[in-house]
C-alpha positions as CSV (number, residue, x, y, z in Angstrom):
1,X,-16.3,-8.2,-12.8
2,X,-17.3,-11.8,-12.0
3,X,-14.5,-13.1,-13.3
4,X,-12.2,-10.8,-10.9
5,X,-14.0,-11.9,-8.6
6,X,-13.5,-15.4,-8.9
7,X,-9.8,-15.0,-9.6
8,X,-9.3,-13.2,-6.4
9,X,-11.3,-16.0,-4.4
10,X,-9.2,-18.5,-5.8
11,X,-6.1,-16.9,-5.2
12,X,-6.8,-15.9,-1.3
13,X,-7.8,-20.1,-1.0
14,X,-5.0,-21.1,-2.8
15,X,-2.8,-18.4,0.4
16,X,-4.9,-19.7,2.9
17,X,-4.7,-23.5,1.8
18,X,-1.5,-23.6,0.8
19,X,0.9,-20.6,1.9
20,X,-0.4,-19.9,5.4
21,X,2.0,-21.5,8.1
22,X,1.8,-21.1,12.0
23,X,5.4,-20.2,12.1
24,X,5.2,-17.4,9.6
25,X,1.9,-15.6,10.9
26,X,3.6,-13.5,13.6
27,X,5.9,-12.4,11.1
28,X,3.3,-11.0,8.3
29,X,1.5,-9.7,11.5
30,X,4.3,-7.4,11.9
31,X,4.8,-6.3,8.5
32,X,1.4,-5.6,7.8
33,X,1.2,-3.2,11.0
34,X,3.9,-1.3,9.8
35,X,1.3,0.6,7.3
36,X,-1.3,1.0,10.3
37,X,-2.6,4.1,10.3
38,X,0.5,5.2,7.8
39,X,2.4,5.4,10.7
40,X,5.7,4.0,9.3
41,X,5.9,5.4,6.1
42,X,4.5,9.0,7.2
43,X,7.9,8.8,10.0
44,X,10.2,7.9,7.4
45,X,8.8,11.0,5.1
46,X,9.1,13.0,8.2
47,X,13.1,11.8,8.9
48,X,13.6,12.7,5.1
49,X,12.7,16.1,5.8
50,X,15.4,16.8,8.4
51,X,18.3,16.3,6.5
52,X,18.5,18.7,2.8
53,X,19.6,16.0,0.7
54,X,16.3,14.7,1.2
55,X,14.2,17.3,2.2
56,X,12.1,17.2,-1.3
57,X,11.9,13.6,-1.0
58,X,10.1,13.8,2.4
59,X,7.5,16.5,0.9
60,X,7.0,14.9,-2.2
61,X,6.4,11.5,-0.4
62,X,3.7,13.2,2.5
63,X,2.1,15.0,-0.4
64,X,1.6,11.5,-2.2
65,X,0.2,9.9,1.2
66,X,-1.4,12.7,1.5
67,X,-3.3,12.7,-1.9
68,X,-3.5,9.2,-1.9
69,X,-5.3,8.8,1.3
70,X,-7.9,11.3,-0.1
71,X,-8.3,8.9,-3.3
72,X,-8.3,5.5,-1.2
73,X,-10.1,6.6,1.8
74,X,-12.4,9.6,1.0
75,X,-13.5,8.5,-2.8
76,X,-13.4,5.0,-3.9
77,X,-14.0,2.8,-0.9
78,X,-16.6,5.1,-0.4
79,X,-17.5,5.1,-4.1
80,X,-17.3,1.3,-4.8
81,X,-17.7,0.0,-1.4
82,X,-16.2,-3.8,-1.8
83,X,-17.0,-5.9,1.1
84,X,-13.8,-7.5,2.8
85,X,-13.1,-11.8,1.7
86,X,-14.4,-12.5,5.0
87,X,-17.8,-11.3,4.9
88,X,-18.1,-12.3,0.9
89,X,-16.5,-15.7,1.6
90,X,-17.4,-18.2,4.3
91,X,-14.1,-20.0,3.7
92,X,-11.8,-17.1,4.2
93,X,-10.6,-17.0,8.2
94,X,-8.9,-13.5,8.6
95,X,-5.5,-13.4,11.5
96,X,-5.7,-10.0,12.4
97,X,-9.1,-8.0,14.2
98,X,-11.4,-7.6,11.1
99,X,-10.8,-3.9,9.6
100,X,-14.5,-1.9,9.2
101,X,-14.2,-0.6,6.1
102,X,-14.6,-1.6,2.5
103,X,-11.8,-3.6,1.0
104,X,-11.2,-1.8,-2.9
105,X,-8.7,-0.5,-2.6
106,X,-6.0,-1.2,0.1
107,X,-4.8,1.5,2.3
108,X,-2.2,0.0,3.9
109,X,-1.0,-1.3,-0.2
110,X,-1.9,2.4,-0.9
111,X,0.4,4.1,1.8
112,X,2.8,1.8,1.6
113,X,3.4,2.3,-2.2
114,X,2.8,6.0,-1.9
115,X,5.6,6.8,0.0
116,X,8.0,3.7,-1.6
117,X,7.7,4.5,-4.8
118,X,8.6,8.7,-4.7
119,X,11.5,7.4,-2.7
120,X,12.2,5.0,-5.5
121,X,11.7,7.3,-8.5
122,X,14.2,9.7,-6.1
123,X,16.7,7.7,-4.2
124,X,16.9,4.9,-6.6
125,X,19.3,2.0,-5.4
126,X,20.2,1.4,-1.9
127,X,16.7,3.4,-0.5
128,X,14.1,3.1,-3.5
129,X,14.9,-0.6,-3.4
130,X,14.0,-1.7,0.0
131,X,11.1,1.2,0.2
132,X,9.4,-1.0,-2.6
133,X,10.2,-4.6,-1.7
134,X,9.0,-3.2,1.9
135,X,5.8,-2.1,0.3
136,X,4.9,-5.4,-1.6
137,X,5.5,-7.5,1.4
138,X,3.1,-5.3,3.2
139,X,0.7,-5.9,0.5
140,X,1.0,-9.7,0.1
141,X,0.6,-9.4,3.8
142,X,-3.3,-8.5,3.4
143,X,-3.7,-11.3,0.9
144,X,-2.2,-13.6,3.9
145,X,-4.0,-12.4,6.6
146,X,-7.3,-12.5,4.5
147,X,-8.0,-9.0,4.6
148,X,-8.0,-7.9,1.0
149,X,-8.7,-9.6,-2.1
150,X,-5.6,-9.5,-4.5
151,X,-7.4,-6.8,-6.7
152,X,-7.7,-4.5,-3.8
153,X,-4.0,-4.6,-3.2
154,X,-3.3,-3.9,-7.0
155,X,-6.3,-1.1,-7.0
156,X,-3.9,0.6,-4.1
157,X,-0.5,0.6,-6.1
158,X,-2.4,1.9,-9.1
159,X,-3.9,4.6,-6.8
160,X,0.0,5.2,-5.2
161,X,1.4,5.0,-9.0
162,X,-0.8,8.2,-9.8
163,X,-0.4,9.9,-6.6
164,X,3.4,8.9,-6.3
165,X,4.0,10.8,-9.5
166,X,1.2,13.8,-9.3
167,X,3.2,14.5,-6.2
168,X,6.6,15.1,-8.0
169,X,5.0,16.1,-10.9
170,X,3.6,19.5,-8.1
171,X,7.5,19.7,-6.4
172,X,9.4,19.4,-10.1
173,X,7.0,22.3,-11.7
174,X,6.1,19.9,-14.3
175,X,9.1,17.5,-14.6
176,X,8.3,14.1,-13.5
177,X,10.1,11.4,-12.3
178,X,13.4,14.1,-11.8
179,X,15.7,11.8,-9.9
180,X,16.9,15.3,-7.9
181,X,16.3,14.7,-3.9
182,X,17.7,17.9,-2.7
């Protein structure tokens, strides 16, 4: 573990020294509070379920927030309880108000990914695409605001990767990664 550690320190000085510029800060500000409280991704699973073409998408993608949520939120930030860069690392100046809870693993990473990646496997191409590219900006987006330590933001697209395809797995009766969204 030391040496995850260590890696993830350099990498969030390396964002901080190097990548951080005053002109782009309002700009991962943004993107970042586009998984606040789910809030994006859970209104784009909601607009998927008005229209039939889509209407498994949008249940298969709130029962992956849904079940990812539990995982990130209820069990292992509870269960391994990381403390954020900022309070492990002097060096690290966060850009956003300093979340409360434990950094391993990522919710907004989590959410993000959880929703992306059932509308990936589902509406491949010209949605799945953008969900995902979406969801790892919002994820670099912690490293550059100093939030989360690079293994927290992997920890929550493992956590979406499971939950992404349980979630299909339940709708398909079995049949996973079924590219049928209606």
């Amino acid at each position: 573990m030391e040496w995850i550690q260590a890696v993830d320190e350099a990498v969030l000085l390396f964002i901080q020294e190097y990548v951080r510029m005053d002109i782009l800060d309002g700009f991962w500000k943004i993107v970042t509070s586009l998984a606040d409280k789910g809030w994006f991704w859970l209104g784009i699973s909601f607009l998927l379920l008005l229209f039939r073409k889509t209407r498994t998408v949008g249940v298969a993608s709130l029962i992956s927030i849904a079940l990812c949520f539990c995982i990130t939120n209820m069990a292992l930030k509870v269960w391994v309880a990381r403390p954020r860069p900022y309070d492990a690392m002097e060096a690290i100046v966060p850009l956003i108000r300093k979340p409360r809870d434990y950094s391993f693993p990522s919710g907004h990473t989590t959410v993000s990914f959880a929703c992306a990646l059932v509308c990936y496997r589902m509406l491949p191409g010209r949605y799945g695409i953008p969900a995902v590219v979406l969801a790892a900006m919002i994820g670099f987006s912690r490293l550059y605001l100093g939030v989360h330590y690079p293994s927290d933001v992997l920890g929550g697209f493992l956590v979406a990767l499971v939950g992404s395809g349980l979630s299909m797995r339940v709708l398909a009766g079995g049949r996973a990664g079924s590219n049928n969204a209606g």
